[in-house]
OpenMM code with the backbone's topology and positions (N, CA, C; nanometers):
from openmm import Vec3, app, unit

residues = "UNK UNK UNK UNK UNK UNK UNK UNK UNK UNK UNK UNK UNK UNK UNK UNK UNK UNK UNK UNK UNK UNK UNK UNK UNK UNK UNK UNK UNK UNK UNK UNK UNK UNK UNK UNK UNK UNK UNK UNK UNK UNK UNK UNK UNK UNK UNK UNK UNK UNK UNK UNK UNK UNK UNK UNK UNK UNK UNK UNK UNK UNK UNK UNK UNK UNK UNK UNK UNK UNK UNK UNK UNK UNK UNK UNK UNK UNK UNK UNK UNK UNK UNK UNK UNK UNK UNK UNK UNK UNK UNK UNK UNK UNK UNK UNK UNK UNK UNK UNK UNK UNK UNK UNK UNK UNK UNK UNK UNK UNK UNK UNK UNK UNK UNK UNK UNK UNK UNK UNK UNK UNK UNK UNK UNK UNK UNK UNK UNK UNK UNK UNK UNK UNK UNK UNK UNK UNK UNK UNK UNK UNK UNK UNK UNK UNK UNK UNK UNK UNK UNK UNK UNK UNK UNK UNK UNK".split()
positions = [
    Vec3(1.9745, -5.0190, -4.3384),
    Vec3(1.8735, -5.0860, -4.2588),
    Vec3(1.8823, -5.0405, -4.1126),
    Vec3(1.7495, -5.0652, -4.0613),
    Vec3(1.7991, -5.0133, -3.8901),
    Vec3(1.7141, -5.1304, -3.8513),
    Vec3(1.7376, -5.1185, -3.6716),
    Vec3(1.6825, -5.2108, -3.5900),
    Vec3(1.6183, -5.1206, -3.4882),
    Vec3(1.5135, -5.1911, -3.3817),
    Vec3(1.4945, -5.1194, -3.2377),
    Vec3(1.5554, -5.1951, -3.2043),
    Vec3(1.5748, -5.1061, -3.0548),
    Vec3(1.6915, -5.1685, -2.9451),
    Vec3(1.6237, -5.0602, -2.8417),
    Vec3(1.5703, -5.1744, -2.7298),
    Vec3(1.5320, -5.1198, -2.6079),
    Vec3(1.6474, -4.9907, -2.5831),
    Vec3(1.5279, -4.9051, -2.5318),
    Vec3(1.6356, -4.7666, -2.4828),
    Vec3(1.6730, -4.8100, -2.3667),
    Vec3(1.8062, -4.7828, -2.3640),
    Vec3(1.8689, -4.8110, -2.1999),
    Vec3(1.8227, -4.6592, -2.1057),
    Vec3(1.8648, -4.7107, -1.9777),
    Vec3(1.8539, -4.6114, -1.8840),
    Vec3(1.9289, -4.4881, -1.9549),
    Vec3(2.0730, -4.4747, -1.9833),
    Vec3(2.1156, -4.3721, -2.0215),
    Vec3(2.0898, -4.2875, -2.1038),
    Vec3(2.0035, -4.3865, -2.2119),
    Vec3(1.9965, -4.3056, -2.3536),
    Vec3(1.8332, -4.2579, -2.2607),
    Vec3(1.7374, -4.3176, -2.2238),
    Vec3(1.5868, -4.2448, -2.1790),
    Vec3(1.7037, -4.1032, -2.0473),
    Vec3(1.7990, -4.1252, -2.0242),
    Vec3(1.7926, -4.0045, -1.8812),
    Vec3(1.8142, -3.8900, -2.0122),
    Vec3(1.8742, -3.8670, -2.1068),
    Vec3(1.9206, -3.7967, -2.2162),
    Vec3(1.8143, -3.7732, -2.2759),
    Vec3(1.6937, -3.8524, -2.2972),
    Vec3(1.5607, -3.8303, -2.4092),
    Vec3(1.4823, -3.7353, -2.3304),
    Vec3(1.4785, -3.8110, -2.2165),
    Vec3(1.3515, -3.7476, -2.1318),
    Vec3(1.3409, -3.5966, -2.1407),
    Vec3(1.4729, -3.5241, -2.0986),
    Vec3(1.4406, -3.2818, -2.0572),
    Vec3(1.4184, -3.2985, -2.2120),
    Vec3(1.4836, -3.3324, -2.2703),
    Vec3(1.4671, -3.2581, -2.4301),
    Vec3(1.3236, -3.3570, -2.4847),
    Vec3(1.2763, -3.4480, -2.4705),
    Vec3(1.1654, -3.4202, -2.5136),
    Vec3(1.0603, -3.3640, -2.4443),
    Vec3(1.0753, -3.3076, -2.2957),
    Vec3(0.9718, -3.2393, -2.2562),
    Vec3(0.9838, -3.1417, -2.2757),
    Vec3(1.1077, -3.0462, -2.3282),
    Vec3(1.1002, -2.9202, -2.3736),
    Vec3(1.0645, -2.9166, -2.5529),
    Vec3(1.0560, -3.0129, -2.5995),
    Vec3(1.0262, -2.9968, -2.7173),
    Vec3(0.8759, -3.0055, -2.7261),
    Vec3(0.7965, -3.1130, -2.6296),
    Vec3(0.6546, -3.1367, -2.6238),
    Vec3(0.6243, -3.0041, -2.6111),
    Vec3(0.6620, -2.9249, -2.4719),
    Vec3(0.5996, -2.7782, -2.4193),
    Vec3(0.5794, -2.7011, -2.5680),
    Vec3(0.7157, -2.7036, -2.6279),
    Vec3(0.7277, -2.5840, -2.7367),
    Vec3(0.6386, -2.6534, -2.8545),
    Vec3(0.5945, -2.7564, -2.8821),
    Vec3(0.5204, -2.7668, -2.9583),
    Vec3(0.3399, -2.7562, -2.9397),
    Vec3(0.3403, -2.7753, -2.7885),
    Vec3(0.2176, -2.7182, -2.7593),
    Vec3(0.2164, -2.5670, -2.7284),
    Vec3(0.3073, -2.4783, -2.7437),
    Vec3(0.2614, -2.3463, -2.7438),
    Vec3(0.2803, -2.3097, -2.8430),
    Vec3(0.3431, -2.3376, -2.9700),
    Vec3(0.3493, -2.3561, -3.0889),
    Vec3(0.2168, -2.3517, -3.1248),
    Vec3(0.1566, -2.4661, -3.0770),
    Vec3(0.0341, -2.4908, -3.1521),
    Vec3(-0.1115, -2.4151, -3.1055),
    Vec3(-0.0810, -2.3690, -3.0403),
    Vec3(-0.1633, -2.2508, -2.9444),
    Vec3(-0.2461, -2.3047, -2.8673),
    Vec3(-0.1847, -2.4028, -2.7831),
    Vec3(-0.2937, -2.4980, -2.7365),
    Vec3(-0.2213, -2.4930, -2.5429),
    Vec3(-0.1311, -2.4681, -2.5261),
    Vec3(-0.0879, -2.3824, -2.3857),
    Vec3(-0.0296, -2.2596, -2.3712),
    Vec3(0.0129, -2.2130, -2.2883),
    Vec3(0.0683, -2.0430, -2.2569),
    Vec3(0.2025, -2.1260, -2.2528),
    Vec3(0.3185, -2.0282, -2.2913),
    Vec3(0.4719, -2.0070, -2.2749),
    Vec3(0.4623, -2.0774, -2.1290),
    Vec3(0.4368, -2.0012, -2.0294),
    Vec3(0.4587, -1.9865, -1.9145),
    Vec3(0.4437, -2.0861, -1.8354),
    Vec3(0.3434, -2.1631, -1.8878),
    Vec3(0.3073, -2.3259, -1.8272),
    Vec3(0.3359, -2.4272, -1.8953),
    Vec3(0.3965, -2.3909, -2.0058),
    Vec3(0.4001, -2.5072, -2.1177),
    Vec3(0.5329, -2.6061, -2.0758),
    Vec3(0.6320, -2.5867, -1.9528),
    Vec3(0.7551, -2.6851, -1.9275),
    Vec3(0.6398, -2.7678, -1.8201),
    Vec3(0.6238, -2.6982, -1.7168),
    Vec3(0.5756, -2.7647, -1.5914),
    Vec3(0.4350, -2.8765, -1.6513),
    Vec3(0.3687, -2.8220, -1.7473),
    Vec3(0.2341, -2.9058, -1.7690),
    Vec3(0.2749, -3.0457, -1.8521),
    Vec3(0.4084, -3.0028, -1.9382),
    Vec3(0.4523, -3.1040, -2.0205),
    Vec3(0.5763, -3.1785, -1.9707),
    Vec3(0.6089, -3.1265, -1.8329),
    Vec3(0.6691, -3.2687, -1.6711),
    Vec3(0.5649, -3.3162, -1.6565),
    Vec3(0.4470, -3.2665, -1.6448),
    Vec3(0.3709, -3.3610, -1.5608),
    Vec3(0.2882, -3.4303, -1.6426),
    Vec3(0.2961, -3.4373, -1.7609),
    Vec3(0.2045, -3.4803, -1.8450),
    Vec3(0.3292, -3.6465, -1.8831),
    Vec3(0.4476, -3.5978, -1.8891),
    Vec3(0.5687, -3.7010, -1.8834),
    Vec3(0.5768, -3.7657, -1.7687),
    Vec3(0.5342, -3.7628, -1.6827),
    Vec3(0.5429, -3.7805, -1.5282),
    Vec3(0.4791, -3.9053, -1.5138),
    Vec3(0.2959, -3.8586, -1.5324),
    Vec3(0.1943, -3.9194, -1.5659),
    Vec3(0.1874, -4.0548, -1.6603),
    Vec3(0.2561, -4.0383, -1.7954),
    Vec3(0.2535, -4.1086, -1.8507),
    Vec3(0.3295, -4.2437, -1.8760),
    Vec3(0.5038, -4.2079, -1.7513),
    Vec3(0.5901, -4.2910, -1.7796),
    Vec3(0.6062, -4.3137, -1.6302),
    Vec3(0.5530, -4.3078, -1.4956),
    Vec3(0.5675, -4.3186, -1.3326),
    Vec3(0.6840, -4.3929, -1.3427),
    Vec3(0.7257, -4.5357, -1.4043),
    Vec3(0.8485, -4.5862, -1.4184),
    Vec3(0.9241, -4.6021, -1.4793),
    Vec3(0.9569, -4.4405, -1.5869),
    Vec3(1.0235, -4.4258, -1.6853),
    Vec3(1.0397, -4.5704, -1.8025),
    Vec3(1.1064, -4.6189, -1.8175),
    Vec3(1.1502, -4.7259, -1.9514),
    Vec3(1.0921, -4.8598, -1.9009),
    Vec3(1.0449, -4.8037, -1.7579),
    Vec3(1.0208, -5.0027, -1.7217),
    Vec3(0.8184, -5.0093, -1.7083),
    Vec3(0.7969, -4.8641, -1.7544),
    Vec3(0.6552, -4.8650, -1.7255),
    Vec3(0.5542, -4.9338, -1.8184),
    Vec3(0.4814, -5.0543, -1.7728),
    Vec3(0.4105, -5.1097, -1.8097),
    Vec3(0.3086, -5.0861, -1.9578),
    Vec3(0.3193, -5.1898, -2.0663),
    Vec3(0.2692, -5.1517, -2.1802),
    Vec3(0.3254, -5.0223, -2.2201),
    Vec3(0.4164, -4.9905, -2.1743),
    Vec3(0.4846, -4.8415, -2.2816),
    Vec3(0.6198, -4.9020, -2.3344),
    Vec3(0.6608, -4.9150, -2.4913),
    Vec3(0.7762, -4.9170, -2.4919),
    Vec3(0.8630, -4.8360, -2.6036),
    Vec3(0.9777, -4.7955, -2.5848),
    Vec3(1.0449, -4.7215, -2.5693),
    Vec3(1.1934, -4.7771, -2.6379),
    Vec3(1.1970, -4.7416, -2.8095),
    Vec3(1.3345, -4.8454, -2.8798),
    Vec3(1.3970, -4.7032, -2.9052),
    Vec3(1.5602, -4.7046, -2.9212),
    Vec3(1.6421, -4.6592, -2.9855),
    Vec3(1.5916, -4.7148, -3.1223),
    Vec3(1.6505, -4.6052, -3.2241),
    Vec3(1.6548, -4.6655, -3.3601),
    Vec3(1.7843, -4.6858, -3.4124),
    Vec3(1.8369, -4.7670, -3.4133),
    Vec3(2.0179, -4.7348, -3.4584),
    Vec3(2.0191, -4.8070, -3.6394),
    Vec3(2.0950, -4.7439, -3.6858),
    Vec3(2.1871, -4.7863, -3.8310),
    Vec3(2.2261, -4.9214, -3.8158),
    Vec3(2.2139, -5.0068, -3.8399),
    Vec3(2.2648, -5.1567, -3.8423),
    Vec3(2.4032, -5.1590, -3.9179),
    Vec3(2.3841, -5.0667, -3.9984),
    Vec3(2.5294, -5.0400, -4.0741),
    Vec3(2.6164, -5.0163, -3.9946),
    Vec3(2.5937, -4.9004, -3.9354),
    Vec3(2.7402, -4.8093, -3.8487),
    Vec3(2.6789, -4.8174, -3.6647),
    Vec3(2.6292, -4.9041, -3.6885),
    Vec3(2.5667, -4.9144, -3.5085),
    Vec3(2.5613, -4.7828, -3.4600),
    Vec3(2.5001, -4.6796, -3.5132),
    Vec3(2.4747, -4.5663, -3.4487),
    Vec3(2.3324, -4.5629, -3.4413),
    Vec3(2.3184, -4.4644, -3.3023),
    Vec3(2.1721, -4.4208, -3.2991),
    Vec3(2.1269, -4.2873, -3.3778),
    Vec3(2.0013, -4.3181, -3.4577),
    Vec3(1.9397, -4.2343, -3.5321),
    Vec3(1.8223, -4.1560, -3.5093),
    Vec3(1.7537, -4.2229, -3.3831),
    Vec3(1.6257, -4.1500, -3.3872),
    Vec3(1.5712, -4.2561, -3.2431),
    Vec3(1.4492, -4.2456, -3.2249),
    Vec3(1.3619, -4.2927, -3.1408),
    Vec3(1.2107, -4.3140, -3.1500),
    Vec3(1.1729, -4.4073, -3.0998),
    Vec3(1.0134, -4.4378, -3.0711),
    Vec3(0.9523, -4.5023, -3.0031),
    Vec3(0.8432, -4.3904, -2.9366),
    Vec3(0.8091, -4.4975, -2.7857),
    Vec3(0.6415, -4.4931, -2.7789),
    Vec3(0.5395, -4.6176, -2.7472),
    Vec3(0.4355, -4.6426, -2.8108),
    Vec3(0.4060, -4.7048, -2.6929),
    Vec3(0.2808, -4.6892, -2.6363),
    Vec3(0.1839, -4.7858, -2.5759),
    Vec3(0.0692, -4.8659, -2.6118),
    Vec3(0.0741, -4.9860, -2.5417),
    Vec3(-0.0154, -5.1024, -2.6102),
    Vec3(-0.1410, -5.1217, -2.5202),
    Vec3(-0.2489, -5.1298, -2.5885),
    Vec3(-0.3951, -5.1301, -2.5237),
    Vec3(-0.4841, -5.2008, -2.5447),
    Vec3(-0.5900, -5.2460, -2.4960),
    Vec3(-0.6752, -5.3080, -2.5162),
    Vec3(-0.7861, -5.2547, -2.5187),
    Vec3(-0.8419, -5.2343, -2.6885),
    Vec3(-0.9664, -5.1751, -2.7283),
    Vec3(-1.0519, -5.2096, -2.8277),
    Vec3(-1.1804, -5.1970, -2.8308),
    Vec3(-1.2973, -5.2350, -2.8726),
    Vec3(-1.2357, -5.3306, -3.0199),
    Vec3(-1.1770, -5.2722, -3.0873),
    Vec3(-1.1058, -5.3244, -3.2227),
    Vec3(-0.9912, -5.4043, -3.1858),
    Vec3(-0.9244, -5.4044, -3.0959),
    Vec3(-0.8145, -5.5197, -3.0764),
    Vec3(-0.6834, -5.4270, -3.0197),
    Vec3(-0.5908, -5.5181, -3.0034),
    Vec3(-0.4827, -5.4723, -2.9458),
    Vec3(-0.4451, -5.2961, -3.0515),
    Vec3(-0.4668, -5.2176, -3.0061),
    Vec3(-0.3850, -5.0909, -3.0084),
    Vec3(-0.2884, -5.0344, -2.9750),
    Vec3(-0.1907, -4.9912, -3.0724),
    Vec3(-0.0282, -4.9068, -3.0369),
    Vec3(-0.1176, -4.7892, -3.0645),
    Vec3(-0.0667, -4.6826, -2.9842),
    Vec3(-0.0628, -4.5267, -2.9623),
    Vec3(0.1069, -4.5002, -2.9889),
    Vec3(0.1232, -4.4075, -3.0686),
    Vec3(0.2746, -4.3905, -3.0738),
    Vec3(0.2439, -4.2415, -2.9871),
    Vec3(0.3385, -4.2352, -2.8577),
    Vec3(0.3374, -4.1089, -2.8238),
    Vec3(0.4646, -4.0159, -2.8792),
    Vec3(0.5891, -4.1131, -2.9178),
    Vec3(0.6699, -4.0132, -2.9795),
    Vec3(0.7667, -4.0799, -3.0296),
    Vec3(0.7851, -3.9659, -3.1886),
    Vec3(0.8777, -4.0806, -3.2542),
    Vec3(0.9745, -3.9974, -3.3227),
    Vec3(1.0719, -3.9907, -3.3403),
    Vec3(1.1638, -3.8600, -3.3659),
    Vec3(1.3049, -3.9668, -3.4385),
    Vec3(1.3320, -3.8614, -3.5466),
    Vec3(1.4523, -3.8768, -3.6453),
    Vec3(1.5321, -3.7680, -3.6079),
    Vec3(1.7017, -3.7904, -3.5449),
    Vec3(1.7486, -3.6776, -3.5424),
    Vec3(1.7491, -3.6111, -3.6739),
    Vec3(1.8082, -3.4641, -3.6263),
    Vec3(1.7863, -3.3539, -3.7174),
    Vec3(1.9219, -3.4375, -3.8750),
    Vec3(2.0367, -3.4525, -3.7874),
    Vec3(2.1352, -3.5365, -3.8962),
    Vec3(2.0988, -3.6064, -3.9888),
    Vec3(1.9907, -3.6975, -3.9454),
    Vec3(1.9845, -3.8018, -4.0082),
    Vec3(1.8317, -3.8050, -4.0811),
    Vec3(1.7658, -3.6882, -4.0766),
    Vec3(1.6702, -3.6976, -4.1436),
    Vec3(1.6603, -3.6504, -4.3166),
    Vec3(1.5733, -3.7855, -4.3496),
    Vec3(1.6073, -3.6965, -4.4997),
    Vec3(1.6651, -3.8234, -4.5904),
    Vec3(1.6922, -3.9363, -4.5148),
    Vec3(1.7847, -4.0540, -4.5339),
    Vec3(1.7170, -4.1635, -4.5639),
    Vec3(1.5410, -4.1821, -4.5035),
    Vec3(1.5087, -4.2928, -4.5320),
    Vec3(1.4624, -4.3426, -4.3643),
    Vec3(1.5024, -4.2928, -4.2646),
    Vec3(1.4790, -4.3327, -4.1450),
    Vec3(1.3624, -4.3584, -4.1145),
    Vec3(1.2934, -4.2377, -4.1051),
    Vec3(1.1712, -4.2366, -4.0511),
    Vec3(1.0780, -4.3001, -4.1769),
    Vec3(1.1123, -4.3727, -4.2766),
    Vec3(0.9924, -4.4825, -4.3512),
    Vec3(1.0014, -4.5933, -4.2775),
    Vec3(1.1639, -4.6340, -4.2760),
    Vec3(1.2000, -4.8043, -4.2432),
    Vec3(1.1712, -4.7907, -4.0876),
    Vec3(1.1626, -4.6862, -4.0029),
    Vec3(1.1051, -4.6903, -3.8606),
    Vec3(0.9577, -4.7191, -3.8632),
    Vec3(0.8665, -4.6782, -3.9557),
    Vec3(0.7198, -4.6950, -3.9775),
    Vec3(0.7195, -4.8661, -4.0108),
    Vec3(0.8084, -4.8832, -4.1108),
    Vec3(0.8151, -5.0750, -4.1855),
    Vec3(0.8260, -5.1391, -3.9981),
    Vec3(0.9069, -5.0930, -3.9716),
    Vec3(0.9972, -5.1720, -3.8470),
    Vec3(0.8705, -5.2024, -3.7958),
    Vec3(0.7882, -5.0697, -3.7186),
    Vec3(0.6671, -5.0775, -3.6224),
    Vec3(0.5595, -5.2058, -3.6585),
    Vec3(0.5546, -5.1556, -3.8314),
    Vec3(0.4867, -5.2450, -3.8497),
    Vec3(0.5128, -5.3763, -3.8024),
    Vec3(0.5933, -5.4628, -3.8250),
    Vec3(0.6406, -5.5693, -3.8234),
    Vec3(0.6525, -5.6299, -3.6631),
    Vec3(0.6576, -5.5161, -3.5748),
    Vec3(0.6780, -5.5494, -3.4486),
    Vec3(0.5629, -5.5607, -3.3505),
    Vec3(0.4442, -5.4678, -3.4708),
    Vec3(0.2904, -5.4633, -3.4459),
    Vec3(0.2403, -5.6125, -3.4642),
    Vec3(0.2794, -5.6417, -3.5943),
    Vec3(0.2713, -5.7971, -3.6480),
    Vec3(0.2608, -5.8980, -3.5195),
    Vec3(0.4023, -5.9509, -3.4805),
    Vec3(0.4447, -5.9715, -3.3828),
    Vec3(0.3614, -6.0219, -3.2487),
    Vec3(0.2899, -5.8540, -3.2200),
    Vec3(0.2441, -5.8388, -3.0885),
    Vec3(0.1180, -5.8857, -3.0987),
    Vec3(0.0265, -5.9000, -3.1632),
    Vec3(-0.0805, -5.8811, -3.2354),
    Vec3(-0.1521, -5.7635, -3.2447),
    Vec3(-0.1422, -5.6640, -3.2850),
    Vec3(-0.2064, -5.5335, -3.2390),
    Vec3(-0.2328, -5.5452, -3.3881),
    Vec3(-0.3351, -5.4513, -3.3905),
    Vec3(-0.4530, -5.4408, -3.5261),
    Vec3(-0.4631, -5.2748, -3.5779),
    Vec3(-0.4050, -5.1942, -3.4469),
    Vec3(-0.3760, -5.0423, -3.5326),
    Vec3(-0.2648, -4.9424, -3.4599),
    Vec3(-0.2421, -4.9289, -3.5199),
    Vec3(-0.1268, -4.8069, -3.4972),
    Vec3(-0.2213, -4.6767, -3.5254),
    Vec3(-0.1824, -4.5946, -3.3660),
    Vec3(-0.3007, -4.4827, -3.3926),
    Vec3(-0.1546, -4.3642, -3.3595),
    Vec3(-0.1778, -4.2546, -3.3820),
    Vec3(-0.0940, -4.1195, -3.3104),
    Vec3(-0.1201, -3.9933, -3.3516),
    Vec3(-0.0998, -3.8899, -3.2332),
    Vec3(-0.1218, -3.7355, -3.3183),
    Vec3(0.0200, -3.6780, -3.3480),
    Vec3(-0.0366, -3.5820, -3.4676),
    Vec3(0.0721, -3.4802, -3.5240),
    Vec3(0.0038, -3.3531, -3.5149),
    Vec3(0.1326, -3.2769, -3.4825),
    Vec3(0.0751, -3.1470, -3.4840),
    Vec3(0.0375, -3.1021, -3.6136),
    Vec3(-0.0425, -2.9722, -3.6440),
    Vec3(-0.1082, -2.9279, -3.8056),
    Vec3(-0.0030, -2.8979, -3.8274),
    Vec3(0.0943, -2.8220, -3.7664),
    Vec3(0.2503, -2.7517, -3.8331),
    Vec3(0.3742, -2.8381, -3.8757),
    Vec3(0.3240, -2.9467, -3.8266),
    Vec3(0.4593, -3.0811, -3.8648),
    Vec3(0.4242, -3.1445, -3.9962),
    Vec3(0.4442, -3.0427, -4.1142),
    Vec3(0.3925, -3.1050, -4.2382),
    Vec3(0.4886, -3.1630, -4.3060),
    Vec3(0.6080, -3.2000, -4.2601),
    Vec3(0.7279, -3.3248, -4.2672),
    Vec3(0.6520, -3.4576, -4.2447),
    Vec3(0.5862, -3.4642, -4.1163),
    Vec3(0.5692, -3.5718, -4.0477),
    Vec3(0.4159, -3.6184, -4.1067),
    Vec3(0.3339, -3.5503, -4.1358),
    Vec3(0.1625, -3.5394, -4.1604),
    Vec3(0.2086, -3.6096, -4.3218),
    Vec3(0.3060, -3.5784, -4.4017),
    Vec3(0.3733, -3.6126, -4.5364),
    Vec3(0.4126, -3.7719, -4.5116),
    Vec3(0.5104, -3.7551, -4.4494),
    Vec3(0.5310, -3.9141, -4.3859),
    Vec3(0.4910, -4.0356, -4.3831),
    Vec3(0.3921, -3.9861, -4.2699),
    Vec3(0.2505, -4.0661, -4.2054),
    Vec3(0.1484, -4.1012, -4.3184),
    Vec3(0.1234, -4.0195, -4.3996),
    Vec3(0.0526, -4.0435, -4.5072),
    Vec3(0.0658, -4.1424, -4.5761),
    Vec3(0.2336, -4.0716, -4.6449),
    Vec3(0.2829, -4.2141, -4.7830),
    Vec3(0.3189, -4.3186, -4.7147),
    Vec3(0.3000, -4.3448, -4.5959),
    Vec3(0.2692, -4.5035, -4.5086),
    Vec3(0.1554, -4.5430, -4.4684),
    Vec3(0.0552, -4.5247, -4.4921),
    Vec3(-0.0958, -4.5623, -4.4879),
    Vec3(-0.1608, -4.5294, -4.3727),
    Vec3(-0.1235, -4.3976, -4.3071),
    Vec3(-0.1838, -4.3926, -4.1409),
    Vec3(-0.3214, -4.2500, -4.2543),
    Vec3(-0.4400, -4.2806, -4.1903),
    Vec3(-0.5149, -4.1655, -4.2379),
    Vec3(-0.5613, -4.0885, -4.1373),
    Vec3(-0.6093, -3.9694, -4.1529),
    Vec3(-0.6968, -3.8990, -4.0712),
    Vec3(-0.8091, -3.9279, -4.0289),
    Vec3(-0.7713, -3.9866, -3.8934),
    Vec3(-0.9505, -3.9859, -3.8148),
    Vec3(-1.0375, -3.8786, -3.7113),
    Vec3(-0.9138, -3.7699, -3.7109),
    Vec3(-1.0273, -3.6810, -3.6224),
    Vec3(-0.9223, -3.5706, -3.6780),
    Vec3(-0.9644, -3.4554, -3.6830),
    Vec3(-0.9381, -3.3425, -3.7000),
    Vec3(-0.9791, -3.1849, -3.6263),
    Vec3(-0.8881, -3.1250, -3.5392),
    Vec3(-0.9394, -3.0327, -3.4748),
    Vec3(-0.8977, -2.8521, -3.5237),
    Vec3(-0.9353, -2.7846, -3.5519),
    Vec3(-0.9365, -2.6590, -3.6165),
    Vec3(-0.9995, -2.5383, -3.4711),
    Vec3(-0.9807, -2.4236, -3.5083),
    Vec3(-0.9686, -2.3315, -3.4237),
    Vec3(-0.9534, -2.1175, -3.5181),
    Vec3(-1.0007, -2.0813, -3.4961),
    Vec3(-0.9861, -1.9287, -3.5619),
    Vec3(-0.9515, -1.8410, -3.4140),
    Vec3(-0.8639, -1.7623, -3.4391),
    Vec3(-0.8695, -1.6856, -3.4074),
    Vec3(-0.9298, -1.5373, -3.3732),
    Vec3(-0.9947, -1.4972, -3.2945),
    Vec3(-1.1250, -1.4091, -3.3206),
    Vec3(-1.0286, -1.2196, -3.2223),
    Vec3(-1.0663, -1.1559, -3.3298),
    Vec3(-0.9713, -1.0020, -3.2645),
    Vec3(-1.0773, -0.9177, -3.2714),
] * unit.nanometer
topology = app.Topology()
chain = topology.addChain("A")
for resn in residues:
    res = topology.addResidue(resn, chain)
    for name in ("N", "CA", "C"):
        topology.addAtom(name, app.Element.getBySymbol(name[0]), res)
């Protein structure tokens, strides 16, 4: 079983470079920035989105730990909104370490959300995946999130 547990300062100073170098590389991955701009656009896109890191308003931000062995397993951090359909979570990022994936984490992290969605009153859990994260697009699925917009692209030589 796992729990959230507000990320402390230490564990967000540790999340923060590595997930902005992972955001960059997954947007040039996805051919959607250049190498070359893809750290600086994806600081400032982190910058933008968190001005007061863990304490910034409607964003929040859990460790996922093992309830078993009180270790941390993963992370997920989601903002809450107010829209036409009702309270909305946006998950901007939700990550199973590499160790521990494969275990069951990232379902009972989807159960958890739910339940904490419950809670809040929010009415949808929305988020993007990249087309190449077909771990996660697999995931998301066999937990009831569907496709509402879809963007495609060719390459032309």
């Amino acid at each position: 079983m796992i729990k959230f547990e507000k990320m402390s300062e230490s564990a967000y100073d540790a999340y923060l470079p590595e997930a902005i170098n992972e955001y960059a590389a997954e947007k040039v991955k996805a051919g959607t920035w250049a190498e070359v701009e893809a750290v600086d656009r994806s600081t400032a896109d982190y910058a933008e989105l968190l001005p007061d890191g863990i304490q910034t308003k409607q964003h929040y931000l859990f460790s996922i730990i093992d309830e078993t062995e009180q270790t941390p397993v993963g992370m997920i951090w989601f903002q809450v909104s107010e829209e036409i359909q009702g309270r909305t979570a946006f998950i901007f990022d939700f990550k199973i370490e590499d160790a521990h994936q494969g275990k069951g984490y990232g379902r009972q992290a989807i159960q958890m959300l739910e339940q904490v969605a419950r809670r809040m009153n929010i009415k949808k859990i929305k988020l993007h995946v990249f087309a190449h994260n077909t771990r996660a697009i697999h995931l998301y699925e066999t937990t009831g999130f569907v496709t509402t917009d879809l963007h495609m692209e060719m390459t032309v030589n």
